[in-house]
NULOLO-325645 format. One record per atom (N, C-alpha, C): residue in three letters; y, z, x. Coordinates in steps of 0.02 Angstrom, whole numbers, plus 50000, padded with zeros to 5 digits. Layout:
# residues N
ALAYZX;...
This chain:
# residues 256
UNK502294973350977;UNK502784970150932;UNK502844974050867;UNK503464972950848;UNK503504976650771;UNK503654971250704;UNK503244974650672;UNK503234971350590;UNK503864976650539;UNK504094970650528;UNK504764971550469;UNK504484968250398;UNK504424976250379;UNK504004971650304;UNK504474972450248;UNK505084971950266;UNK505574971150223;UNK506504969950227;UNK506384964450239;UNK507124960250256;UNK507414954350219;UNK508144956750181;UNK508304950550155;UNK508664944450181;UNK508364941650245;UNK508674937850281;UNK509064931750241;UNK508784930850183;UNK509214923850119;UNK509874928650087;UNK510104935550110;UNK510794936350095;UNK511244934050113;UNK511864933050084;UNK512464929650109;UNK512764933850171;UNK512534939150188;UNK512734943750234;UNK512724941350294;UNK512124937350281;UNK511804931450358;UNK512064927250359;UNK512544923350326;UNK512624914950328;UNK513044913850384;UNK513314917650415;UNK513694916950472;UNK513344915350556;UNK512724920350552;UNK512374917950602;UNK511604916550591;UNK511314918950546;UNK510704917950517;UNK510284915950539;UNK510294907350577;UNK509904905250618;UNK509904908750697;UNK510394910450716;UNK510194913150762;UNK510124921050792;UNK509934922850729;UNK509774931850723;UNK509064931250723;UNK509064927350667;UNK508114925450675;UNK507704921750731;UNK507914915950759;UNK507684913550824;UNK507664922250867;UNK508064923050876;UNK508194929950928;UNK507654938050905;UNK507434936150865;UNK506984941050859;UNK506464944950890;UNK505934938650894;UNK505244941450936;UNK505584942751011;UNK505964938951042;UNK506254940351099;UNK506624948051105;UNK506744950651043;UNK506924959551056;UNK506344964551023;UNK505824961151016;UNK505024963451021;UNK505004964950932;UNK505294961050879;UNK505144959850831;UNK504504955050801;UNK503964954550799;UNK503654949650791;UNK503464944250739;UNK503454948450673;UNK503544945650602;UNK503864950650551;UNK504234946450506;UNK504504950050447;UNK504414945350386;UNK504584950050329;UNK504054947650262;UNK505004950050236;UNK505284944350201;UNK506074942950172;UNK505564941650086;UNK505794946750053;UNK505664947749982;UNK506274942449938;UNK505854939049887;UNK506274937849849;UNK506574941949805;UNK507114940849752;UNK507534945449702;UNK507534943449635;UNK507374936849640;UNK507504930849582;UNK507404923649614;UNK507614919549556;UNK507464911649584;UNK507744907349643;UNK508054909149636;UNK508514905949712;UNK508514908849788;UNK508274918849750;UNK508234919649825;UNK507484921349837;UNK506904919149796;UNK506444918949806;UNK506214911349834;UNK506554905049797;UNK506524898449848;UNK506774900849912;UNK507384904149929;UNK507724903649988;UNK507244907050040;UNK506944912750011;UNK506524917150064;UNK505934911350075;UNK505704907550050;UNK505014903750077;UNK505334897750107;UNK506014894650098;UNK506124891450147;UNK506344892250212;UNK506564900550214;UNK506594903550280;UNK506044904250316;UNK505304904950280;UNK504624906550306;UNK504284898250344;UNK504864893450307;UNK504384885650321;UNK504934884650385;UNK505464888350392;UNK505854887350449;UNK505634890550520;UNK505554896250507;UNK505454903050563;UNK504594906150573;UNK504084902550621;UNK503494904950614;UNK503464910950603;UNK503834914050615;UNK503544923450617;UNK504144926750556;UNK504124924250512;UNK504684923950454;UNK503934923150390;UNK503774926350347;UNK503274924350297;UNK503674926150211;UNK503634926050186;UNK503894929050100;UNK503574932150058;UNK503944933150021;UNK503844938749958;UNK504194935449907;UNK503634932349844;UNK504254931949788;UNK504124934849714;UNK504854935449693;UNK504934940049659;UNK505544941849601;UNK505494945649528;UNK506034947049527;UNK506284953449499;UNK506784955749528;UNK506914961249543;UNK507394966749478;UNK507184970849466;UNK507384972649408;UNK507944974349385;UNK508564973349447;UNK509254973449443;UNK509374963649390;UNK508894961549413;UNK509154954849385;UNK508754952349347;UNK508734957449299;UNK508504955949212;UNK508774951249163;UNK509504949449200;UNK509844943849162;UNK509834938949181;UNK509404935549219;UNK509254930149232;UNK508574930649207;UNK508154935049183;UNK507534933449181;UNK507354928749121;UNK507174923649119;UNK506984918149057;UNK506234916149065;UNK506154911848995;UNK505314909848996;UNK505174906849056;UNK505744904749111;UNK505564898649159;UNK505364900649216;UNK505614909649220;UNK505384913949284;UNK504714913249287;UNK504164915949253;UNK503654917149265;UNK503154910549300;UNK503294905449266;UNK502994897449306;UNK503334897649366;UNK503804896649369;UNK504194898849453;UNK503824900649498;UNK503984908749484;UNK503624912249521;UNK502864908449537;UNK502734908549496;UNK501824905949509;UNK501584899449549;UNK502114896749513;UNK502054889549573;UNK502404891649652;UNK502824896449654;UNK503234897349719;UNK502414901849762;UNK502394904949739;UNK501814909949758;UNK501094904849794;UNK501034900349779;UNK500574894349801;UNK500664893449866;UNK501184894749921;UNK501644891249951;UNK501274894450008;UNK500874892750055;UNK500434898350127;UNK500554902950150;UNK501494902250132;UNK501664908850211;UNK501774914750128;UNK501644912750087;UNK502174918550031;UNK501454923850049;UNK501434927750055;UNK500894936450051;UNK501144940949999;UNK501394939649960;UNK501614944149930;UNK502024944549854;UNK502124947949803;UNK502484947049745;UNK502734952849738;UNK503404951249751;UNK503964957449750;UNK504564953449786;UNK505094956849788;UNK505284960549742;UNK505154966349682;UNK504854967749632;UNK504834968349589;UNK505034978049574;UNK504704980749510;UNK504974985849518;UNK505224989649433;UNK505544993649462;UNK506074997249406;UNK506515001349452;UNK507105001949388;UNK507715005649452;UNK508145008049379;UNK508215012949364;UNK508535017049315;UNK509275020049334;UNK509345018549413;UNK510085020049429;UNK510535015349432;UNK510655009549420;UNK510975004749403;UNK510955002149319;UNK510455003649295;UNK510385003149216;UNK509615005949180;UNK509925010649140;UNK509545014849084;UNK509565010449023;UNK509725007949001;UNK509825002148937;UNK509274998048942;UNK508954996148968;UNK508554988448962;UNK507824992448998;UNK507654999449014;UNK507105000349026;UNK506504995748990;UNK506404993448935;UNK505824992248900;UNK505694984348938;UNK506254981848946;UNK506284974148986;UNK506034975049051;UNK506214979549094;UNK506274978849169;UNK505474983649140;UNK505244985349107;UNK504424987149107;UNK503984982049101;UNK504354976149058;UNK503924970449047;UNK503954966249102;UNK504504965349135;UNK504414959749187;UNK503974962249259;UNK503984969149254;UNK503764972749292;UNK502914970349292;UNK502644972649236;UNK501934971549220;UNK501924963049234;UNK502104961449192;UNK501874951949193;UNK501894949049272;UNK502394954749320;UNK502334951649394;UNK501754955349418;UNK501484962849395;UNK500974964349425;UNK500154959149394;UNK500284955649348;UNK499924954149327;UNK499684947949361;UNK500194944949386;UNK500234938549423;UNK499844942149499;UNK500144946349523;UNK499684947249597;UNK498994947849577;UNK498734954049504;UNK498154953049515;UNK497824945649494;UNK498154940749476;UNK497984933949451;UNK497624930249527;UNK498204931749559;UNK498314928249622;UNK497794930249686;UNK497704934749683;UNK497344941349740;UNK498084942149788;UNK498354946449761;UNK499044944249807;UNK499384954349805;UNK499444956649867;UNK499804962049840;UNK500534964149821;UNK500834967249809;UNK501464967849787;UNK501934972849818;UNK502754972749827;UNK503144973749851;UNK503554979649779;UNK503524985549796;UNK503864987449719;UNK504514993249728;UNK504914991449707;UNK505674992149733;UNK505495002749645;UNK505705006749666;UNK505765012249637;UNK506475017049643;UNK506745015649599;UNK507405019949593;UNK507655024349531;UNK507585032049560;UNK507535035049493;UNK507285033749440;UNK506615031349445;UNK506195028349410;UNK505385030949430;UNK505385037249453;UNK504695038649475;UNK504205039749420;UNK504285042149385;UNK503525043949345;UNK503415039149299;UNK504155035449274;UNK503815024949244;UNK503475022449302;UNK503765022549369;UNK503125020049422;UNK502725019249434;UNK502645026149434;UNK501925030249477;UNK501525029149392;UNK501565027149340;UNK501165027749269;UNK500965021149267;UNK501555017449296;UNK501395010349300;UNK500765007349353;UNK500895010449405;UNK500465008949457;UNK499865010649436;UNK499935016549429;UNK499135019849402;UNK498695017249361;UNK499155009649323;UNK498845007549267;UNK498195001349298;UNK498544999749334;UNK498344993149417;UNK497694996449437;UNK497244998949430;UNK497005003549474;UNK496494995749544;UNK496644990549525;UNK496444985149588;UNK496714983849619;UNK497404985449596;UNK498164982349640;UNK498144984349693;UNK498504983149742;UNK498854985649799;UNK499324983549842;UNK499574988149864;UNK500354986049896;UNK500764992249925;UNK501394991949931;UNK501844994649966;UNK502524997749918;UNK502655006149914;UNK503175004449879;UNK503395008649917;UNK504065002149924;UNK504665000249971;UNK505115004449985;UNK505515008150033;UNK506145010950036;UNK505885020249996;UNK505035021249999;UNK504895028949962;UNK505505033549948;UNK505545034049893;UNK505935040049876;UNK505775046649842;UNK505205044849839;UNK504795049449763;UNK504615057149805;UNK504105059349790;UNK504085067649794;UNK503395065949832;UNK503365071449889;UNK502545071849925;UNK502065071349869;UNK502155074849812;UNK501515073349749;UNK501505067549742;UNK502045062049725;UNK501795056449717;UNK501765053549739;UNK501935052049805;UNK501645048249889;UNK500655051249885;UNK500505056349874;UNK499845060449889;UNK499575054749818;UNK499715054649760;UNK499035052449704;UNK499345043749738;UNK500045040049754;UNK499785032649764;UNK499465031349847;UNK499415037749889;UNK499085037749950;UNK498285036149927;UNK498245041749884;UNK497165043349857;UNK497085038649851;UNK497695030349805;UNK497335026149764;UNK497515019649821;UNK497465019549863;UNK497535014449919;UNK498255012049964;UNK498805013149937;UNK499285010349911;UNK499855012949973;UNK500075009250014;UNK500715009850055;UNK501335011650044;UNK501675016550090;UNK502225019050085;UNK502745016450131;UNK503205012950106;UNK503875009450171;UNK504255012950181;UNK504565014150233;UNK504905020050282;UNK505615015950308;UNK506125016150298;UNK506805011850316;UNK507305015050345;UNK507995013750350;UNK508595017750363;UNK508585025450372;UNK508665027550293;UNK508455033850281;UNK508125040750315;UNK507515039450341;UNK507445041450380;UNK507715046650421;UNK508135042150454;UNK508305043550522;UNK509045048750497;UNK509165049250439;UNK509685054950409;UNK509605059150410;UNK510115062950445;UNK509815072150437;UNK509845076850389;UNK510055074150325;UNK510015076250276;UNK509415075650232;UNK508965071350259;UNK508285069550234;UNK507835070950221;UNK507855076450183;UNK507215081550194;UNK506365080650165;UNK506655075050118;UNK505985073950069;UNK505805068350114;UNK506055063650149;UNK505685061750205;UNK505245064850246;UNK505155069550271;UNK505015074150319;UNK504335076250279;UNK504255078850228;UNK503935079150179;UNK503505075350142;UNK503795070450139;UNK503205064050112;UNK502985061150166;UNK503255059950240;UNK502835058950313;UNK502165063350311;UNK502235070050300;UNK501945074850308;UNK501185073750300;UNK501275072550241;UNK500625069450190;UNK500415061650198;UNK500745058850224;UNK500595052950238;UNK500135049250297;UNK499415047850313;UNK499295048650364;UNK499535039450383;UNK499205040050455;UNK499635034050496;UNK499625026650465;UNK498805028150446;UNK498695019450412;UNK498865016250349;UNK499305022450324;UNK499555021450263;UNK500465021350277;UNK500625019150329;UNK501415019650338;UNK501685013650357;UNK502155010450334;UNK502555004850348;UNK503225004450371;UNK503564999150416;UNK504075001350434;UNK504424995150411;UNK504964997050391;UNK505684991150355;UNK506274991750374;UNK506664988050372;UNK507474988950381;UNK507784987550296;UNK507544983850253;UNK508084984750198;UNK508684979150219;UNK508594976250279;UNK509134971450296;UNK509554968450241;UNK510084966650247;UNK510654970150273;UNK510804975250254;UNK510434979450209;UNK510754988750201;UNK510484992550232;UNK510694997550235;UNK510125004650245;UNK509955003450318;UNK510625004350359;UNK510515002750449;UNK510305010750466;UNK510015012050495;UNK509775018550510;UNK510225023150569;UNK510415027950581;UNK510645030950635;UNK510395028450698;UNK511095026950773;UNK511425027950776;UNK511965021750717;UNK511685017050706;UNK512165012750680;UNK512255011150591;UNK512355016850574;UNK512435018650504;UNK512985014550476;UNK513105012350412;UNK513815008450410;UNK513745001450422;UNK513325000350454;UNK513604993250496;UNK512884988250450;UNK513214982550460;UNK512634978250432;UNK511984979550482;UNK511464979750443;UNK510674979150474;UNK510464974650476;UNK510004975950524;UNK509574968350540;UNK508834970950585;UNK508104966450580;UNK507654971850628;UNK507634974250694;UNK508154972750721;UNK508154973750802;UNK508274981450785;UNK508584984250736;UNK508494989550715;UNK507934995250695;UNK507604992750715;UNK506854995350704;UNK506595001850742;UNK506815002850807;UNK506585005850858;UNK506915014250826;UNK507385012750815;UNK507825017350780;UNK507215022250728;UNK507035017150673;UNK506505021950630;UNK506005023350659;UNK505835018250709;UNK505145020550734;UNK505075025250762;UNK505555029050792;UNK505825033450847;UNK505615040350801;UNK506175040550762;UNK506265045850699;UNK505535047150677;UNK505105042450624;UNK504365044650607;UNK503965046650663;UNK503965042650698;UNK503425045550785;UNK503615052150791;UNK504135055650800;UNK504285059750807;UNK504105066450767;UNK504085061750682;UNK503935066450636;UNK503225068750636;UNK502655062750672;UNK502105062150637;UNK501655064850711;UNK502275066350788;UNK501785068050824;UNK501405062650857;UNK501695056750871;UNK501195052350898;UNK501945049950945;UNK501895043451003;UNK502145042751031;UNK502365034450990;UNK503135032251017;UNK503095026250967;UNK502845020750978;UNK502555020251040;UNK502165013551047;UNK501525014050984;UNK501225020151004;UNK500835020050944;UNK500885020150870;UNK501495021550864;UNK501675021050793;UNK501925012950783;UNK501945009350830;UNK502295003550823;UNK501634997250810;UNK500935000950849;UNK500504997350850;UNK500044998550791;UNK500065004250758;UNK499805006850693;UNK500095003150644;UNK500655002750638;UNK501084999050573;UNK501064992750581;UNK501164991150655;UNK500844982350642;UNK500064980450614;UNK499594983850622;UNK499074984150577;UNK498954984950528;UNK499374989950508;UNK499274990350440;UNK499754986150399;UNK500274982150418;UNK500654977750394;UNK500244971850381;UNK499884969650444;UNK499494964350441;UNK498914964350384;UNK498484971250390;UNK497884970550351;UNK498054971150258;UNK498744973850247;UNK499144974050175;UNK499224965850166;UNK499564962150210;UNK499684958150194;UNK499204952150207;UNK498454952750241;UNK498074948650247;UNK498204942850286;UNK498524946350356;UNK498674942250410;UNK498394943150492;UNK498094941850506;UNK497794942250590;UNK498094944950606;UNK497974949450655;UNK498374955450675;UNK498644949950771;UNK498284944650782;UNK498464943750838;UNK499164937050804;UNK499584935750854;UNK499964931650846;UNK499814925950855;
């Protein structure tokens, strides 16, 4: 079975069939996925998808595109939402400098106060990086107990190699599977197996052949195909590696 450790199944992208994309899952050999929150509503929404769908768990979080919602009332939120059995995780979270350079000093603070909450919690974290690598990778480095996954890698084999040394997971999505992708190829390189995760980014970032089109994890086989390929292993095994290491990140039995 494959682990999707990153799907926003509470997008409006889904409201059309939603319930029954998710019922239909494990039946196309999906077995669990971890739906990140963004903010308040879609961090409730992702844990009531997790109290709906056994093999559905959450992430909550908020995400540094949505700094304008962030108020004194987020942080209790979060903390009380985070209580909740199936949540594993706090993220969302992050920095992203390609949608806005203006408010860096904010999206640093909400950043920390959410890493601060996982290490509160024993909880690891989900961390969204966009043109934002060396505030990241400075940030992370500051954590040195933390651990987690950062999501959708974009950064450079050097800095996949120092958050590889310090425990810390790399998510592998769409992308990928582009042939223009070269720093993929490259940060695989260096990456060994038990440190690799596999995501869809649902609904973005559908991977080749079905680029364009809304995503969803049945899409999976697609990346798995692409890294196996990169890393030299066959994809059952790459499929059974990342479900382990999905599980043991997120502190879940590896059996169903």
């Amino acid at each position: 079975m494959i682990f999707d450790t990153h799907a926003h199944y509470d997008a409006e992208q889904f409201d059309a069939d939603r319930d029954a994309l998710l019922r239909s899952l494990p039946e196309k050999g999906v077995g669990r996925v971890v739906d990140p929150g963004c903010d308040g509503p879609s961090s409730r929404a992702a844990v009531a998808l997790s109290e709906k769908y056994p093999h559905v768990y959450a992430a909550v979080g908020w995400h540094p595109e949505e700094w304008e919602s962030w108020s004194g009332e987020s942080m209790p939120l979060l903390r009380e939402l985070a209580k909740h059995p199936k949540v594993v995780a706090i993220g969302e979270i992050g920095l992203d400098y390609y949608w806005d350079r203006e408010h860096k000093a904010l999206q640093r603070e909400m950043l920390q106060r959410q890493l601060n909450l996982a290490l509160e919690l024993s909880l690891p974290v989900i961390i969204h990086d966009r043109e934002a690598h060396e505030d990241a990778l400075e940030t992370a480095l500051c954590y040195p107990r933390l651990r987690g996954v950062f999501h959708c890698f974009s950064g450079s084999a050097e800095m996949a190699s120092e958050l590889l040394r310090r425990g810390w997971y790399l998510g592998f999505d769409g992308p990928v599977t582009y042939k223009n992708n070269k720093k993929a190829a490259q940060v695989l390189a260096v990456t060994p197996l038990d440190r690799i995760l596999v995501e869809t980014d649902s609904p973005y970032m559908a991977p080749e052949p079905v680029r364009g089109r809304r995503n969803d994890s049945s899409n999976l086989p697609h990346i798995i195909a692409r890294i196996a390929q990169l890393k030299g292993v066959s994809p059952e095994e790459l499929e059974r590696v990342t479900w382990q290491n999905a599980c043991r990140l997120f502190g879940l039995a590896e059996e169903e």
